[in-house]
C-alpha positions as CSV (number, residue, x, y, z in Angstrom):
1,X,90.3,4.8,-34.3
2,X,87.7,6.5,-36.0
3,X,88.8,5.0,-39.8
4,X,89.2,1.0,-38.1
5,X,85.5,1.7,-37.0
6,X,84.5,2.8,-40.2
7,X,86.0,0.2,-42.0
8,X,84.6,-2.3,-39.6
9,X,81.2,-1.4,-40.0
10,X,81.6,-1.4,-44.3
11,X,83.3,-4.9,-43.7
12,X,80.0,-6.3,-41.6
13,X,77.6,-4.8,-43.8
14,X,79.4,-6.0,-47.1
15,X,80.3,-9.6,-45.7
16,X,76.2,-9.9,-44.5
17,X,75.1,-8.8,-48.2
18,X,77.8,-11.3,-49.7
19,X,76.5,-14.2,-47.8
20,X,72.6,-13.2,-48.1
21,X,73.1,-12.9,-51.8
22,X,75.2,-16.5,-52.2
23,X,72.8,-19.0,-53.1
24,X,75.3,-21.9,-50.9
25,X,76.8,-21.0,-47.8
26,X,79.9,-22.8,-47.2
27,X,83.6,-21.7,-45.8
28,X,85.2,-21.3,-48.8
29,X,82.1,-18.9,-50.3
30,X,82.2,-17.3,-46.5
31,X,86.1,-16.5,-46.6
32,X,86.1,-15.1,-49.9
33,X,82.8,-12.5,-49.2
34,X,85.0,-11.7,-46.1
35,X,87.4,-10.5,-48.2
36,X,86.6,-9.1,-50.7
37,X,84.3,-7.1,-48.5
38,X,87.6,-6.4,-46.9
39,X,88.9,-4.6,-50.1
40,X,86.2,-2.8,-50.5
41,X,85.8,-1.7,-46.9
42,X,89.2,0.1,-47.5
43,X,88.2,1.7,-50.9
44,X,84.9,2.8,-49.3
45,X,87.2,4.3,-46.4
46,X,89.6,5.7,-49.2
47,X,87.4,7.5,-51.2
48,X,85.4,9.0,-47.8
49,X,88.9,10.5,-46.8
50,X,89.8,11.9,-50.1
51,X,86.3,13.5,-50.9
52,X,86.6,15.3,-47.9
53,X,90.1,16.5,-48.2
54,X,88.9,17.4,-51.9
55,X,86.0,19.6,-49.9
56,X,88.3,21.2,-47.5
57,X,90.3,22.9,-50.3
58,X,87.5,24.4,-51.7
């Protein structure tokens, strides 16, 4: 649960930067911020995970 909550919180904050940084707010600009920030949540959440696996073998 802890990882959907992390990614949750990346997608909210990337999808409020998209649309604050769009100069025209409409649904098509909207659903294509939402997901890309989607794709990025779950990189963000990827590389988290694997830098700390990467710690706990040293």
């Amino acid at each position: 649960m802890r990882g959907l909550s992390e990614i949750l919180l990346w997608w909210a904050g990337l999808t409020g930067l998209w649309l604050v940084l769009v100069s025209a707010v409409d649904p098509l600009e909207a659903a294509v911020g939402a997901a890309a920030a989607l794709v990025a949540a779950v990189a963000a959440h990827a590389a988290r995970r694997a830098a700390e696996r990467r710690a706990e073998r040293r």
